[in-house]
C-alpha positions in Angstrom: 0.0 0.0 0.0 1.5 3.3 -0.9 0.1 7.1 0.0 0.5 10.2 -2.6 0.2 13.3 -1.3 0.3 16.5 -2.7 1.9 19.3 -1.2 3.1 22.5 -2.6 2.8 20.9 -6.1 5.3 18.3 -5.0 4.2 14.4 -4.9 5.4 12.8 -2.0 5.4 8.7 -1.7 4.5 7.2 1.4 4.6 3.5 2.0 2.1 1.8 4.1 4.8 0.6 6.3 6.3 4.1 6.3 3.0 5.7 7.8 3.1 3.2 10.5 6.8 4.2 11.4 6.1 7.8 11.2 3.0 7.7 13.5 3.8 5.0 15.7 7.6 5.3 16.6 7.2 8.7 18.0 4.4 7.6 20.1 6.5 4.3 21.2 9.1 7.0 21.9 7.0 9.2 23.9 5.6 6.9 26.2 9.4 5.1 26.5 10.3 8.9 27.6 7.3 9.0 30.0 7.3 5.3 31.8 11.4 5.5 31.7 13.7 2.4 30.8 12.8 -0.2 33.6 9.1 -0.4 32.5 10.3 -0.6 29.1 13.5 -3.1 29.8 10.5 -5.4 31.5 8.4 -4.7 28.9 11.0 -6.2 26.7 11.0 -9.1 28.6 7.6 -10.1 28.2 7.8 -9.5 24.6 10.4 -12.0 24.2 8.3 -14.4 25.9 5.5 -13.9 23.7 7.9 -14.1 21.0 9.3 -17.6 21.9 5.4 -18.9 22.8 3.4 -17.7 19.7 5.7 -16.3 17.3 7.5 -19.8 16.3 4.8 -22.3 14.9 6.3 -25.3 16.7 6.1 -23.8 20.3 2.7 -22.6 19.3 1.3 -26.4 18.4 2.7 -27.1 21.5 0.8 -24.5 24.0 -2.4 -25.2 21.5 -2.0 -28.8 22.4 -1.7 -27.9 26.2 -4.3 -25.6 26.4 -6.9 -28.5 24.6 -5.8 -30.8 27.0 -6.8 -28.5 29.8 -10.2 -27.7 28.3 -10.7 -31.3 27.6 -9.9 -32.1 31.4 -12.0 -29.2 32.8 -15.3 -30.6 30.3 -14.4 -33.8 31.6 -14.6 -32.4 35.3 -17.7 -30.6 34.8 -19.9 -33.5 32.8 -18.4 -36.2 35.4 -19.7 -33.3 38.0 -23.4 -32.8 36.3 -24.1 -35.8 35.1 -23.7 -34.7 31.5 -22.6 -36.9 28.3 -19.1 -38.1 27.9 -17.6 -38.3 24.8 -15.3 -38.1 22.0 -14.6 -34.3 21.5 -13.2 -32.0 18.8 -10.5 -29.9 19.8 -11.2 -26.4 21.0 -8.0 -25.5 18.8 -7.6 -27.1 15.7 -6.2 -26.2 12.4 -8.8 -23.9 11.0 -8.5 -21.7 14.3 -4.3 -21.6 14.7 -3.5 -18.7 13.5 -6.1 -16.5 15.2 -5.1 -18.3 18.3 -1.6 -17.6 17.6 -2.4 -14.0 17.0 -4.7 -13.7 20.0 -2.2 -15.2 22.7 0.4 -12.9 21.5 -1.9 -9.9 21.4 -2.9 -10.7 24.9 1.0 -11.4 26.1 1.8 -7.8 24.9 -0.8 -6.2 26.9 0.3 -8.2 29.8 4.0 -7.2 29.3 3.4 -3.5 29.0 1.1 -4.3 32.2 3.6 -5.9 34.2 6.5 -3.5 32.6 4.5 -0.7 34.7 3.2 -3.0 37.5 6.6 -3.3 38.6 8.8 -0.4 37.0 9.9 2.1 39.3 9.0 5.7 37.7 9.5 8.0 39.9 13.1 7.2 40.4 13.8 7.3 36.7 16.8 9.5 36.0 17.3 11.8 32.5 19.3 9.4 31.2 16.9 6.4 31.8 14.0 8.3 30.1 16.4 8.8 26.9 17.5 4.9 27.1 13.2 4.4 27.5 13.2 5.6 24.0 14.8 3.7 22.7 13.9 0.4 24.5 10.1 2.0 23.8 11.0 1.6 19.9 12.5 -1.3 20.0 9.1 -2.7 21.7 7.3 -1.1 19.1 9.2 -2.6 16.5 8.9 -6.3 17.5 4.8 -5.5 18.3 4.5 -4.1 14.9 6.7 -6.7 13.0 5.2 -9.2 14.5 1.6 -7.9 13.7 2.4 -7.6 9.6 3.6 -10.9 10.1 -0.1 -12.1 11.1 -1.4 -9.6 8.9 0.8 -11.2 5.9 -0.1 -15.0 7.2 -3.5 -14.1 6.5 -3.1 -13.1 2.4 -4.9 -9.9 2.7 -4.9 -8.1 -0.5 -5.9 -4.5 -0.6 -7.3 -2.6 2.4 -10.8 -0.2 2.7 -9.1 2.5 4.6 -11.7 6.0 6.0 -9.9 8.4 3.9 -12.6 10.8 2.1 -12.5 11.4 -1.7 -10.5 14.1 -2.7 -7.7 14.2 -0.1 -5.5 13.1 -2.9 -4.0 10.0 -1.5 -3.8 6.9 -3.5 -4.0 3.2 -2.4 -2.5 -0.1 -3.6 -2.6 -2.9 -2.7 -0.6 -4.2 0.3 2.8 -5.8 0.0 3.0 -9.9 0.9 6.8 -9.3 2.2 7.3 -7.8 5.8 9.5 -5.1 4.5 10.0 -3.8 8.2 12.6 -6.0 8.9 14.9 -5.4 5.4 14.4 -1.7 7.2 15.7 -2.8 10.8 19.3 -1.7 10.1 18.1 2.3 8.9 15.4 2.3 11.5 18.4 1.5 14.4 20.4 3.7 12.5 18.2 7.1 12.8 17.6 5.8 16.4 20.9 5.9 17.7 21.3 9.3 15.9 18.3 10.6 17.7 19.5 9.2 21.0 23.1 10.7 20.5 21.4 14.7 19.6 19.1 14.1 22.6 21.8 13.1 25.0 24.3 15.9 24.0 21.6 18.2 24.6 20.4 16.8 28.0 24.3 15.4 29.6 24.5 19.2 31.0 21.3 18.9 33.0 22.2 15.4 33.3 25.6 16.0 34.9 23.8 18.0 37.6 
């Protein structure tokens, strides 16, 4: 998907991936300034977790599995309780449902991580310093929420998108790339990062320093 704006009788090319860096990493930023770089480093954590659970396709047969044979146990429990019908029983996650279970379970562990990142993150002792290294840690959490997301998105063969953009505005749609182009851009993305840390830290290490 690509975005063609005109501006002062100039066209300027925006990728779909490109308007998601542009509004999102300066709000991950933001809130990495505000919640400092403990909530964020926990954050991290979690993520990771997430990562390893739902993100690899193996792991994830293997918690679907678990999690069936808990349901399976618990109807057992409750029909052996009731008097109900015991049976054979199809499994609550089968092969038509993976992937929006996958999706789900890692949707739900990052809002548990960024829970738990502030749960236990000690704000009010966060220094200058940690609220610049909170940036960055805040985009690097953005980055693997968002790569993993187009990941999903891509798993799922979307073509196109109906986006709420009135006629007229003069911004053109196409159709949405199958490749997760956000990681071919990891490298420029850390890049302007670190530059962005570096200005912000020569600008604050007086302040800092006292």
């Amino acid at each position: 998907m690509s975005f063609r704006v005109i501006l002062l009788q100039q066209s300027i090319q925006f990728s779909f991936l490109q308007l998601l860096m542009l509004v999102i990493f300066p709000i991950a930023g933001f809130f990495g300034w505000r919640r400092g770089w403990k909530e964020e480093a926990i954050t991290t954590v979690g993520l990771i977790f997430s990562l390893v659970l739902f993100a690899n396709p193996t792991v994830a047969e293997n918690m679907a599995g678990l999690l069936n044979r808990i349901i399976n146990a618990f109807a057992v429990f409750i029909n052996a309780l009731f008097g109900g019908e015991s049976g054979e029983r199809s499994p609550f996650i089968d092969s038509d449902n993976f992937e929006n279970f996958r999706a789900i379970s890692f949707i739900i562990g990052v809002i548990l991580s960024y829970v738990i990142g502030s749960a236990i993150g000690s704000r009010d002792e966060v220094s200058r310093g940690g609220q610049v290294i909170g940036v960055g840690v805040g985009v690097l959490n953005s980055y693997i929420v968002l790569s993993r997301l187009l990941d999903f998105w891509i798993a799922y063969d979307k073509e196109g998108a109906n986006l709420p953009f009135d006629e007229g505005v003069g911004i053109t749609v196409s159709s949405i790339s199958q490749q997760n182009a956000l990681k071919d851009n990891l490298p420029t993305i850390f890049a302007l990062l670190f530059l962005v840390v570096l200005i912000v830290t020569f600008f604050r290490l007086p302040r800092m320093r006292e």
